[in-house]
N, C-alpha and C positions, 0 to 999 in steps of 0.2 A: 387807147385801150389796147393796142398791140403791145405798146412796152408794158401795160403790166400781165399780157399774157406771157411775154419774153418771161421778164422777171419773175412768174410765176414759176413758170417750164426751169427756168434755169436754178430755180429755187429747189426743183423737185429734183432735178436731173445731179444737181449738187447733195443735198437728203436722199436720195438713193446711192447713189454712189457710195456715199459715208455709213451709210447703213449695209452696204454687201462690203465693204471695206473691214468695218467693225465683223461683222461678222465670220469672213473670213479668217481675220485676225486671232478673232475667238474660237474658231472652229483648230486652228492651227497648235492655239497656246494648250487648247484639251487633248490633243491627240500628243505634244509633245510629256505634258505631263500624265498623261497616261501613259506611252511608250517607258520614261521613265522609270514609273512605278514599275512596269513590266520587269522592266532592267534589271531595277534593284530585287525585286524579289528572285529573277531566273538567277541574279546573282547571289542571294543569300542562299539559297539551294545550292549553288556549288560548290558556295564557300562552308558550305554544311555538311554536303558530301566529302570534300575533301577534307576537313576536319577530320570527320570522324574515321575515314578513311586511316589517316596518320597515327589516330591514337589508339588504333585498330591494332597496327603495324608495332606503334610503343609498347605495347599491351604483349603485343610476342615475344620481344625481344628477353622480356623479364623471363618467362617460361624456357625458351632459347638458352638462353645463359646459364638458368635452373640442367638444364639436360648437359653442357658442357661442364660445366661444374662436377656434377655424377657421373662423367665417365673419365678424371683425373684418375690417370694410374691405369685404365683400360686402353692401350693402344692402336684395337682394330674400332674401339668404340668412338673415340677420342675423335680422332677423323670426322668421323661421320657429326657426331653431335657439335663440330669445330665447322663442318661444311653447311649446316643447317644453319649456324648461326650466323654467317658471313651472306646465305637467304636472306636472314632476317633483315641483315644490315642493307642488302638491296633492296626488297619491299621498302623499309625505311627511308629509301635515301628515292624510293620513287613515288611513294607516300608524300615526301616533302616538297621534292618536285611541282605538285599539283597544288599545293601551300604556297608554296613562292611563288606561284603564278598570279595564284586568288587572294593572298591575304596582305592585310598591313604590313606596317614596318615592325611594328612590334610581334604579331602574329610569325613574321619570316625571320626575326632574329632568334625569339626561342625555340620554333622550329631548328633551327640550326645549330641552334646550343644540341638540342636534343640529339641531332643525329651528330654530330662531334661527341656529344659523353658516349652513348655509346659505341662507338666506332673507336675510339681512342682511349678512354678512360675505364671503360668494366671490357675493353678487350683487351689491353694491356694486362690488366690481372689475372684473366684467362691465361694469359701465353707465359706469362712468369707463373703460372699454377698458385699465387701468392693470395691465401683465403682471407688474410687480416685487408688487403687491400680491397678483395672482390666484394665482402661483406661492405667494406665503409664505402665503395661506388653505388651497389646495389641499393645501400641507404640510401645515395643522392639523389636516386633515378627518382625518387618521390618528389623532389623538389623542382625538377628537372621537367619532369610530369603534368605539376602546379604550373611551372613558369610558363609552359604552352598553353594550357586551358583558363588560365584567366583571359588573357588577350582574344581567344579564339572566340569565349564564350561571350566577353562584349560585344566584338566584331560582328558575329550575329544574330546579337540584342537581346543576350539571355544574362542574368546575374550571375557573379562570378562564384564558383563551387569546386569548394577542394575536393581529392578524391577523397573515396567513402572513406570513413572509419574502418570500417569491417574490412575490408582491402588492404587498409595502410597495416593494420593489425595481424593480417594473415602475413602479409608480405613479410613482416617483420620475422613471426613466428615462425616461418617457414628458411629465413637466413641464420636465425638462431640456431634450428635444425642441423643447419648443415655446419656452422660454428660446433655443435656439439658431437657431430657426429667426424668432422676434422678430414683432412686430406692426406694422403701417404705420404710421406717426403722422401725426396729425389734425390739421390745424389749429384753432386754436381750442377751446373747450370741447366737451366732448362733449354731444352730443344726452340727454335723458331718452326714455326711449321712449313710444311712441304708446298 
């Protein structure tokens, strides 16, 4: 009778065991998938904030450019509207910054396209004052635009969305503007700035 008390106790002592075992176990694997869950969502908010952050930033630089563009041919104006824009291009380049921290590969490559076109490609045409060029950049920046917010918008978990119509539409109307309203020309080469 002793061994089947043994065998019993040892029966239980083994079934309890395995039972706070399991359920420590269990207690462990819910806390780590909720941690998780935690994770990912603190981190879709940042990857959201700093998204929108950036496109905030891309959003000026078009306005930016619009105000260097209007003051070709104004000298004390030209400066100022050339120093605001070189702002822009820092917000930008700190906007992406927080991008390449938080986001994909793909999300950190067009990021970077983005801030190379502007920084290189529609400021180039600024500094040569050259309006057939600034116009066909300014077009690009729409694509340029796109290539950031598709990847961004998957990344997190929204369907992908070109910019508006009515946008793409103004933007245009408003480079035509300045195509018809034309720039002074220069003699001689253009100045590099100060």
């Amino acid at each position: 009778m002793t061994d089947l008390v043994h065998a019993v106790d040892a029966k239980t002592a083994v079934t309890f065991v395995a039972g706070v075992l399991a359920a420590t176990i269990g207690a462990l694997v819910v806390q780590w998938l909720r941690t998780r869950s935690e994770h990912e969502a603190w981190l879709r908010q940042q990857r959201l904030q700093a998204y929108a952050a950036f496109l905030t930033a891309l959003d000026g630089m078009d306005r930016l450019s619009s105000q260097w563009n209007q003051m070709w041919g104004e000298r004390g104006l030209v400066k100022v509207a050339m120093e605001h824009y070189y702002d822009g291009l820092e917000a930008l380049s700190r906007a992406g910054g927080q991008v390449y921290l938080l986001g994909n590969h793909d999300v950190v490559v067009a990021c970077i396209r983005a801030i190379r076109y502007w920084s290189l490609e529609v400021q180039a045409a600024h500094q040569m004052q050259d309006l057939d060029r600034l116009v066909r950049s300014l077009d690009g920046a729409e694509e340029v635009y796109n290539d950031f917010l598709r990847p961004a918008r998957a990344e997190i978990g929204r369907p992908a969305a070109p910019l508006p119509r009515l946008v793409v539409d103004q933007l245009k109307e408003e480079r035509n503007e300045l195509v018809k309203k034309g720039v002074p020309k220069r003699e001689g080469t253009p100045r590099k700035p100060a």
